[in-house]
C-alpha positions, 0 to 999 in steps of 0.5 A: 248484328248477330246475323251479319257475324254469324254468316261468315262464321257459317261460311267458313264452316261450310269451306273447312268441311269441304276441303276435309272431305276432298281430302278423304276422297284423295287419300283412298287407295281405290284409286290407286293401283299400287299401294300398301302399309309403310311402317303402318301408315298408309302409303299410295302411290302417284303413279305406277307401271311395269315392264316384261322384257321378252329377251330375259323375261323379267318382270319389273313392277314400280310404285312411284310415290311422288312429293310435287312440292319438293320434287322429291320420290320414292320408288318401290319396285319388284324383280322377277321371272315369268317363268317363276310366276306361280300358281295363284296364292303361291309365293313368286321368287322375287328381289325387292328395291327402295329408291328415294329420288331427289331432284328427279334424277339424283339417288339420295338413299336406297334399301335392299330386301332383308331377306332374313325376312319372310318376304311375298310376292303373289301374283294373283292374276296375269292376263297376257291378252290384256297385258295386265299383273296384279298382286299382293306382297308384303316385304321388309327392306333394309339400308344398303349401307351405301347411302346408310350404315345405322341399320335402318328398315322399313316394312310394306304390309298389304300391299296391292297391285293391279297394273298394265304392263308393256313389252320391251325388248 
């Protein structure tokens, strides 16, 4: 009798390491290619692209973190020059925005860079032949008192990126 209750026992131990596991397994920033600490948790992102435009020569990098469930988004992204691109672990003058997205296409509240803050952004590889950018930053963003007026911010701490960008007029 001890044996029959026993194996479901076993089994169901056996289900609940599993599943921890494959959650571990999803939750490695290795297999993200934007992702950083967000008021010191980690946040990764579920998709990633960025943009050069060849008239302006403006670099735009976005960091999508998505909730499938919801069908909600929040969206970080960098602005800056090509010709401001610096040499290797030197800062890259930059503005920075945070977006939470509703609905798929619905701004529900946004954050600005403050720039009282000692804000980075470095480029440490560019490979135009390959057309890929990857870098580090660290940033701090604050309510742009359109969608909140209660001083609000948020800050991403060693952040990473190594993304393939596409050319656009």
């Amino acid at each position: 009798m001890k044996k029959v209750t026993f194996l479901p026992a076993f089994l169901f131990v056996i289900l609940l390491i599993a599943c921890n596991k494959n959650e571990e397994e999803e939750n490695l920033p290795d297999d993200s290619s934007f992702y950083a600490l967000k008021d010191d948790s980690e946040w990764i992102t579920t998709s990633s692209w960025t943009t050069y435009s060849r008239n302006t020569g403006e670099i735009v990098v976005t960091g999508v973190k998505r909730d499938s469930v919801y069908y909600q988004e929040e969206w970080l992204q960098f602005h800056f020059k090509l010709s401001d691109i610096q040499e290797s672990d030197e800062l890259t003058p930059f503005t920075s925005k945070w977006y939470y997205i509703i609905g798929g296409d619905a701004i529900s509240n946004s954050f600005v860079m403050d720039t009282t803050f000692q804000n980075q952004l470095i480029i440490t590889a560019l490979d135009t032949a390959n057309k890929q950018i990857s870098g580090t930053f660290q940033v701090k963003l604050m309510g742009d008192n359109r969608h909140s007026s209660q001083n609000e911010t948020m800050l991403y701490e060693n952040g990473v990126f190594n993304i393939n960008y596409t050319e656009v007029e």
